[in-house]
N, C-alpha and C positions, 0 to 999 in steps of 0.2 A: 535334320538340322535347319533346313528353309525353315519349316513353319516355325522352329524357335525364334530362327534370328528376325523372324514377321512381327512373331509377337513383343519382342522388344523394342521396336521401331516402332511399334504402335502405341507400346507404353513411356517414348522418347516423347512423341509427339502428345500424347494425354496428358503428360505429368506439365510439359511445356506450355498447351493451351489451357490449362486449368491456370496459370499465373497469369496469363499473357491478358495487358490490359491498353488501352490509349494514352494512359498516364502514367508513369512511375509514381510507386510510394516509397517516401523517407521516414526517416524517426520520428520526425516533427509530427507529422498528419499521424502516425499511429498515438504517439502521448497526449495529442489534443482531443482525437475521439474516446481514448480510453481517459481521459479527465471527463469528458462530457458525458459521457455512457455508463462510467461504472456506475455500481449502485452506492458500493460501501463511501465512495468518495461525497453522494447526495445524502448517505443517511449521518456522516459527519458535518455535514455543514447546515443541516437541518439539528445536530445536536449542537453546535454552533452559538447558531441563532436561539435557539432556548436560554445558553447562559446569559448572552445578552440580554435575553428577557427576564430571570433572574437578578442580573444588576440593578437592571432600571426599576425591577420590583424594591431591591434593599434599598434604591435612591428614595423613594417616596415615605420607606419606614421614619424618615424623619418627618412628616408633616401630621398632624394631629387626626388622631379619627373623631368625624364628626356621624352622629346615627340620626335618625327624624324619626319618630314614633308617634301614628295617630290614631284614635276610636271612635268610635259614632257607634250610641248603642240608645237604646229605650226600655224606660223601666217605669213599671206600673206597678203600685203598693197598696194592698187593700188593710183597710184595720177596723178592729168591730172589739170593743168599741171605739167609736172615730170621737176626739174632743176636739179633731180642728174643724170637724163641721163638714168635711168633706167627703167622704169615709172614702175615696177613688182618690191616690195621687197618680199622678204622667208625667214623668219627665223626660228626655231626651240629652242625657249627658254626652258631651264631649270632651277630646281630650288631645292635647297637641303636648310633645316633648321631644325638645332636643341635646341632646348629649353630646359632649364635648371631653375626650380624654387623650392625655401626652404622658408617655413615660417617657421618663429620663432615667440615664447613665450611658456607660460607654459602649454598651450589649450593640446597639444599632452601628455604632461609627463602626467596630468588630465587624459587624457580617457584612456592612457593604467593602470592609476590606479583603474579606472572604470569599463577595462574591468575584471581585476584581480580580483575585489572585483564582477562581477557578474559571473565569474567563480567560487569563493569560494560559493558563494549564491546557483548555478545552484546545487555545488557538494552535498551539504546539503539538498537542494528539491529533489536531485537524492536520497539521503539516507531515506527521509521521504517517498519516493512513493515506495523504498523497504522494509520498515520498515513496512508501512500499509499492503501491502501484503501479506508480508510473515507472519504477525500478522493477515491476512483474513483464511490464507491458515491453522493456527496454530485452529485457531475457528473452519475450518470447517470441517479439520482431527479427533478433538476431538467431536465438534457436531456429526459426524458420530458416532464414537463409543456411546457418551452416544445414541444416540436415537437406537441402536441397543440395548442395553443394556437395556433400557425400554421395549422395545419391547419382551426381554425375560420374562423380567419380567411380561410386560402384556398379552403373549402368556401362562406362566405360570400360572397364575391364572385363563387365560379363563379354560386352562386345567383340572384343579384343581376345577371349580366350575362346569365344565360338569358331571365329575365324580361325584361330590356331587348332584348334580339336580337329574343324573340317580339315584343313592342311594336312596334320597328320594323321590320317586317316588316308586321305590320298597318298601321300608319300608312302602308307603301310601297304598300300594294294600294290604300289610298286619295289617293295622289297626294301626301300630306303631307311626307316626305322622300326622298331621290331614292334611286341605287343607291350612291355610295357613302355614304351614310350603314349602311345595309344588312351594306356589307362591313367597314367600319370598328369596329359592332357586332360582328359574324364575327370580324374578327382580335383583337380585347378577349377574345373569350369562350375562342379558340382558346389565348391565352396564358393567361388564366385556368385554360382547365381543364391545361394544363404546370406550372401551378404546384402546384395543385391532388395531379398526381401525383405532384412531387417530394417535396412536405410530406407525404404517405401514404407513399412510401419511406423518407424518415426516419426517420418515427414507428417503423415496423418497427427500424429500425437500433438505435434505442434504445431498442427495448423487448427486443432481444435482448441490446444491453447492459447493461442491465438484470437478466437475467437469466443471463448470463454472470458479474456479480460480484457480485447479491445470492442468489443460487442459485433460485430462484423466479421466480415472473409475477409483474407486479404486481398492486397490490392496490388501485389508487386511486380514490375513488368521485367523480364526475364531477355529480353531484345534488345537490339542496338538499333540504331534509324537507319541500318540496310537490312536488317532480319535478321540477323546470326544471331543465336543466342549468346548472351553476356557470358554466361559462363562454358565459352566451347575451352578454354586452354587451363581450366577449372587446375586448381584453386590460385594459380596468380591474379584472380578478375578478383578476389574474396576485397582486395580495397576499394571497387566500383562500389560498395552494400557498405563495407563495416568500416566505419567513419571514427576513429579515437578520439573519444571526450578528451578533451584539455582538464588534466588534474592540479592541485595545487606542485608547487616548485619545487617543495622537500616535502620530507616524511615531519619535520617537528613545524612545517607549517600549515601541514595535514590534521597534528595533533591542536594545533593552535584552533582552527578553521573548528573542529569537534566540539571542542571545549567551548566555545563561543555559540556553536548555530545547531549543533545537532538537538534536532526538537523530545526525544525523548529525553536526555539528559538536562531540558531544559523546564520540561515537564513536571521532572520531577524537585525541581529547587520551586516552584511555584506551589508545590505540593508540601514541600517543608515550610513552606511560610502560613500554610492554610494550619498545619500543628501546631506552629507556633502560636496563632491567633486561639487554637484551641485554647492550648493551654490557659494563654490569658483568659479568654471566656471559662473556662471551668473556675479560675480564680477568683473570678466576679460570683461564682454560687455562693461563699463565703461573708459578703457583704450586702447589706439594706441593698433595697429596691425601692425610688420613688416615683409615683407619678400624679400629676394634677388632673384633676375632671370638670368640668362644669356643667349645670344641667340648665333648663328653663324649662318651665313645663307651665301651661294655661288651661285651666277646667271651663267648661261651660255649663249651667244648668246640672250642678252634679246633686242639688238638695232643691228644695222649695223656694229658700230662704236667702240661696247664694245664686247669683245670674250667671259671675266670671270670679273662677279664683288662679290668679299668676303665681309661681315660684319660681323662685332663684338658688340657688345653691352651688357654690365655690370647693374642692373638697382638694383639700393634700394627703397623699397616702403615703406611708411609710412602710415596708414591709421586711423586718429582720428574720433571717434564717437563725432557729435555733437547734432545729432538728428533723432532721428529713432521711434517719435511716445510716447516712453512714453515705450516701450515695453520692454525696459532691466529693468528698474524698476519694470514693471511687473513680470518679469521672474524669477526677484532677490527675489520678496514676495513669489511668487509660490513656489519656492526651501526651504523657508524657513519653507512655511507653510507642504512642503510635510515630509520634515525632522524631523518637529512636531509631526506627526501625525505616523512617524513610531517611536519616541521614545516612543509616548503612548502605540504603538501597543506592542512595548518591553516591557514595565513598564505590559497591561492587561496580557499579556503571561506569563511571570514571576508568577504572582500573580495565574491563573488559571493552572498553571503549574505542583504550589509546592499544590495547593486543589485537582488536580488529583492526586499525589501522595499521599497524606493524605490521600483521599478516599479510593484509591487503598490499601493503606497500612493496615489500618485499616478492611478495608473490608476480607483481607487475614486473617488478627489475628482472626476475627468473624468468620469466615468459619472452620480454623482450630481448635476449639474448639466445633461449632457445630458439625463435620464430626465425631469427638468422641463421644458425643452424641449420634448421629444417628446411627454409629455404634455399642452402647449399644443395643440403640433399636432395631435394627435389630434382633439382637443375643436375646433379652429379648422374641420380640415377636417369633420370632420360638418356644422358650420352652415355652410362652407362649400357644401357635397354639396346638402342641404338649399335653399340660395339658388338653385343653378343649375336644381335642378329642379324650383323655382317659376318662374323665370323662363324656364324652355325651354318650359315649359307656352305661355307667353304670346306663344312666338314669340322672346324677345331673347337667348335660346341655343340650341346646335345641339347635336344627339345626342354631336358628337366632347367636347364642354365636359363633358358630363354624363359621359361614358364616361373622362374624365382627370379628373375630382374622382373618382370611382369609385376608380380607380388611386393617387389620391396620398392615399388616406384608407390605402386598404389597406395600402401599403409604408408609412406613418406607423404603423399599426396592426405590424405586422412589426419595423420597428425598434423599437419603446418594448418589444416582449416579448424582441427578441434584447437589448439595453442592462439591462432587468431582470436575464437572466441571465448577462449577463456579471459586473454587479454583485454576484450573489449568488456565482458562482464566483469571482471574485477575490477575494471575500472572504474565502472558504472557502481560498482561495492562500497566503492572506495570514497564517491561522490554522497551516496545514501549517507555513508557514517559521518562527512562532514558537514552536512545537513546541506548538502549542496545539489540535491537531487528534485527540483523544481524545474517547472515550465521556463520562467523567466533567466533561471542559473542554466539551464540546457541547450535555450536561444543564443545566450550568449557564449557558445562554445562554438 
């Protein structure tokens, strides 16, 4: 049993020095490197900047296209028989033309209002893929801590139940407790240390989650400025680490806050407005198309006879649909049916919008009443823990009483850290859906 209790002292001290830094890390420094580092949050703002590019492209569809066309060629004409006497012509034609064309109608002022409306769109899906994010990066900051924090906790207990195994095992060589008290110690320790190595597999799990969406290790310093570790009286330290977002004041001004800022939801009303402009553009298939051109074009040396010849030419086009298939009709259903189907999509968001809010909300009011609870329990079972193994001392308890206040201190200790974090993520849930889950909305919490 030495070399057990060596080797977990050895992995107190590894799991310890693996955090252990000169700097504490907070929320802040993890949100601000996972805004910097992720990728999907560069390959949205890189889709971003394209629709702006788009707009500014639909800005210039109003100003006319002008083309420049030039040639330089040489042409040599033989003729037999020749009556001008020459029977060899040479000449060196050139040729300058420039073109001038404007359509009109209302097709242009449409798409630059289309581009604007998928620029507003873009900005709001740009907000939702920072929003998820840094609401990944907010789970998996605090994931780390609780599963550290279990981890003491079930490091603790392995502890605690080695020392009782060896105990009784001595007390057995002295006839004081029999054989299954022995093994009932044995199977306490054997479950212990399975827990033991589940909460070590965790801890792994999220500390590559971790660093999977903050791009880095962490950085969290697990000491106090005399050397203890933070979490020796684990899980009462759990408020040193998990810091409660300030949520809105009610549940209907949660709902309020959604309906206003959540960027999917607002996504997609910039998306019914782009159908709606369909529509109108498909309505325009139906009606003439005009547009004006004008040319100027100058020959040089294009005959024997001519040195420079200039033209001008001014030209209005009219261009009436009378038959193209059936296809604008179809395009015009298309537009309408697609316009359809995004106001539903608005109508089911709304609806499942304001149930995750509820949920969430509700869900927070539950947790903050059980974490009091639990906190009783906590604090109950230690003096509980404490009574029995005064009173086993004396004989009026047996090793299994001490070995189950052990157990129900522990899992009471386990739940009040998993209920904490649930508490903080939901909360964190609850800020996502009211679109309040931003760098600048999280500063100022």
């Amino acid at each position: 049993m030495l070399l057990k209790s060596l080797k977990i002292i050895l992995l107190v001290i590894f799991v310890s020095v693996t955090f252990k830094t000169s700097k504490a890390e907070n929320l802040k420094d993890v949100l601000v490197d996972t805004f910097n580092n992720y990728p999907d949050i560069s390959k949205s703002k890189i889709e971003l900047l394209n629709k702006k590019k788009d707009l500014s492209k639909s800005k210039t569809d109003f100003f006319p296209s002008i083309d420049l066309s030039m040639s330089q060629g040489r042409s040599i004409t033989q003729s037999f028989p020749d009556t001008s006497n020459h029977n060899v012509n040479e000449l060196n034609p050139s040729t300058i033309d420039i073109d001038v064309s404007q359509p009109l109608g209302a097709t242009k002022y449409l798409n630059l209002k289309s581009s604007e409306n998928n620029l507003k769109a873009q900005e709001y899906s740009n907000k939702s893929v920072i929003q998820d994010i840094l609401f990944r990066a907010s789970k998996a900051y605090y994931s780390l801590l609780k599963e550290r924090f279990l981890l003491d906790v079930a490091l603790k207990n392995e502890q605690n139940l080695i020392q009782k195994f060896d105990a009784t095992e001595k007390r057995f060589d002295f006839k004081d407790v029999t054989k299954t008290d022995v093994f009932q110690a044995k199977a306490r320790l054997a479950e212990a240390t399975s827990k033991r190595i589940e909460a070590e597999n965790n801890l792994e799990i999220a500390i590559s989650e971790f660093i999977a969406v903050v791009g880095r290790e962490p950085k969290i310093n697990w000491y106090s400025a005399n050397g203890e570790p933070i979490t020796k009286s684990n899980p009462l330290d759990w408020s040193k680490f998990g810091k409660l977002p300030e949520i809105p004041i009610s549940l209907d001004e949660s709902i309020k806050l959604a309906m206003e800022k959540n960027p999917d939801l607002n996504k997609l009303k910039f998306e019914l407005k782009n159908t709606e402009l369909d529509i109108k553009k498909s309505t325009l298939t139906f009606f003439p198309e005009f547009s004006i051109s004008a040319s100027y074009g100058r020959s040089l040396r294009s005959t024997r006879t001519i040195n420079k010849k200039d033209t001008y030419e001014l030209t209005a086009d009219v261009t009436v649909p009378l038959f193209n298939k059936g296809h604008n009709f179809i395009d015009l259903e298309k537009s309408k049916n697609s316009a359809l189907a995004i106001q539903k999509s608005l109508e089911s968001k709304k609806i499942n919008l304001k149930h995750e809010i509820q949920s969430a909300w509700k869900k927070i009011e539950s947790l903050k009443s059980s974490i009091k609870s639990l906190e009783v329990s906590v604090e109950s079972n230690i003096v509980a823990l404490e009574g029995v193994a005064k009173e086993a001392g004396v004989g009026t308890r047996t090793t299994l009483n001490i070995l189950d206040a052990e157990k129900e201190l522990t899992q009471a200790e386990a739940n009040l850290v998993n209920s904490r974090f649930q508490l903080i993520t939901s909360s964190f849930d609850l800020l996502k859906s009211c679109g309040l889950m931003t760098l600048n909305d999280l500063e100022a919490n």
